[in-house]
C-alpha positions in Angstrom: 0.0 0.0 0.0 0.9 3.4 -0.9 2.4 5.9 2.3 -0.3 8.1 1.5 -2.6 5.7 3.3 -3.6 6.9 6.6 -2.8 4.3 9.5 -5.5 2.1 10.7 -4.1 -0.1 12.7 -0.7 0.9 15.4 1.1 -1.5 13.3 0.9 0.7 9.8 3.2 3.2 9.1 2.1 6.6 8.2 3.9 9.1 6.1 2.9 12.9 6.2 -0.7 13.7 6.8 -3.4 12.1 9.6 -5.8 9.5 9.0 -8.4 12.0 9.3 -6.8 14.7 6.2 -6.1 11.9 3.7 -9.0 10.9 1.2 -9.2 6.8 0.6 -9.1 6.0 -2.8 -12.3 3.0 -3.6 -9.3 0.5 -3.6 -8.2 1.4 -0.1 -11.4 1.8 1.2 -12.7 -2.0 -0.2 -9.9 -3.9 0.6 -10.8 -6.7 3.0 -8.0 -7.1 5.5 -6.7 -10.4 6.4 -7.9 -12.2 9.5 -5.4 -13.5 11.5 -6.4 -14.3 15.6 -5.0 -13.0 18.6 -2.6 -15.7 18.9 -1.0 -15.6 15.5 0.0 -12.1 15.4 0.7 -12.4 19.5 3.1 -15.5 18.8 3.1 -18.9 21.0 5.2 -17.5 23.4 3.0 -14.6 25.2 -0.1 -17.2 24.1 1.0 -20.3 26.0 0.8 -18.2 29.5 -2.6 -17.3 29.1 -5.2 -19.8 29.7 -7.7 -20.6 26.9 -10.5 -18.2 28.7 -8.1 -15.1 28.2 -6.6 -16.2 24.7 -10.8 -16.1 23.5 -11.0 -12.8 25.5 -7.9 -11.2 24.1 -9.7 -12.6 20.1 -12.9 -11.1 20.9 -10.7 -7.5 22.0 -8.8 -8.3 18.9 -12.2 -8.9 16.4 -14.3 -6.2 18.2 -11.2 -3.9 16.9 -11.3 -5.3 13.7 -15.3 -5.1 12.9 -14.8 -1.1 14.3 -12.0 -0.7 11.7 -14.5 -2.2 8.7 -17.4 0.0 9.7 -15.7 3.2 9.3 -14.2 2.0 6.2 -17.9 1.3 5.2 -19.0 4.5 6.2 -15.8 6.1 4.0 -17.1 3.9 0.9 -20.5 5.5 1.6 -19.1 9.1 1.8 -16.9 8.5 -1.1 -19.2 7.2 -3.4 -22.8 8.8 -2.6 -22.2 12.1 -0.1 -19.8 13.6 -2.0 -20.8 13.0 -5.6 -24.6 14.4 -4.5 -22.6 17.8 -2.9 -20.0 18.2 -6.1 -22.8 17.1 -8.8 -23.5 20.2 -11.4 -26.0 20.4 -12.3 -27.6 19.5 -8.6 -29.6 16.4 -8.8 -31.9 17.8 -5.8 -33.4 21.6 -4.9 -31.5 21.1 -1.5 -28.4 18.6 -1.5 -27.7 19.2 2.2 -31.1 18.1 3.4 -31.7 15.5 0.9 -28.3 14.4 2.1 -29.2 14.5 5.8 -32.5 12.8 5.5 -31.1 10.1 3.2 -27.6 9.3 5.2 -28.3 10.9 8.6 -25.5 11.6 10.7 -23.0 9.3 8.7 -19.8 11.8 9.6 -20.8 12.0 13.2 -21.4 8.5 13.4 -18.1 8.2 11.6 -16.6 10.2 13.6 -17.2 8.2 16.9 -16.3 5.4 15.8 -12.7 6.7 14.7 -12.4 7.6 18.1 -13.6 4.2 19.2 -10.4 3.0 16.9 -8.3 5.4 18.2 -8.7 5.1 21.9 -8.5 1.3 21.4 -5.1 1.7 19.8 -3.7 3.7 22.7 -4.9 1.1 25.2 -3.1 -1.2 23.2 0.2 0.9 22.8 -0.3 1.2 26.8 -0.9 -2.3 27.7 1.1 -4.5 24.4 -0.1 -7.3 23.3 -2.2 -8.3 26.6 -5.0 -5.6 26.8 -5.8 -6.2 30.7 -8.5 -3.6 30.5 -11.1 -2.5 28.0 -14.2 -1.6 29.5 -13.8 1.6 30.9 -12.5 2.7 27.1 -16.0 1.4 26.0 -17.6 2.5 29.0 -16.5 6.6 27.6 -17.2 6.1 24.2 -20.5 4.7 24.7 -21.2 7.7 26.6 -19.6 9.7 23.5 -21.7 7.9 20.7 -25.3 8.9 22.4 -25.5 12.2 20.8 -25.1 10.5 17.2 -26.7 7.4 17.4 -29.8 8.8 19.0 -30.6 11.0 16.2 
């Protein structure tokens, strides 16, 4: 992948801009990303000290991060492909694009916006803790708390 791409994982490199300034391109945005568990990318030797309870714990942190990490590249391919051809079409294909827009797609950046930050904070914990996140409910605890606002609506 190109070092424009913006980092969506602690492991990827990033070059230059944020994730948040760069725009995906349909190939970045579609790309499914290969699954690998806990304990492959962990290795067996921080795996065989965990018991079998924590090693299914530390894949459900892992796939819960993963599934976040599709949905906002959903919500991209949405934005990329619908939002901002309706705003930039000339002539405009509706009297008011903003409202059609709205009604049509609802909060789709907000929504997209909390879950970057779901990503974002998760990725810090992880930076914090390495590969054995000891701790991950108060994170979801506060952005539950953050998402509210823009789910409710």
């Amino acid at each position: 992948m190109e070092a424009r791409r913006a980092a969506r994982h602690p492991d990827d490199v990033v070059e230059g801009n944020s994730f948040v300034d760069l725009e995906p391109t349909i190939e970045e945005v579609s790309e499914a990303p290969v699954t690998k568990t806990w304990e492959t990318k962990v290795g067996p030797e921080i795996a065989r000290h965990l018991s079998e309870t924590e090693i299914q714990r530390q894949n459900i942190i892992r796939n819960l991060i993963k599934k976040e990490e599709q949905y906002v590249q959903d919500l991209d391919v949405v934005e990329l492909n619908f939002t901002r051809p309706l705003r930039r079409a000339i002539p405009t294909v509706v009297q008011d694009v903003d409202e059609f827009i709205d009604d049509a797609f609802g909060g789709i950046l907000d929504l997209r916006e909390c879950n970057q930050r779901l990503i974002k904070v998760t990725y810090v914990r992880q930076r914090e803790e390495g590969p054995v996140i000891m701790v991950i409910g108060d994170v979801m605890f506060d952005v539950a708390v953050e998402f509210m606002l823009p789910y409710a609506t």
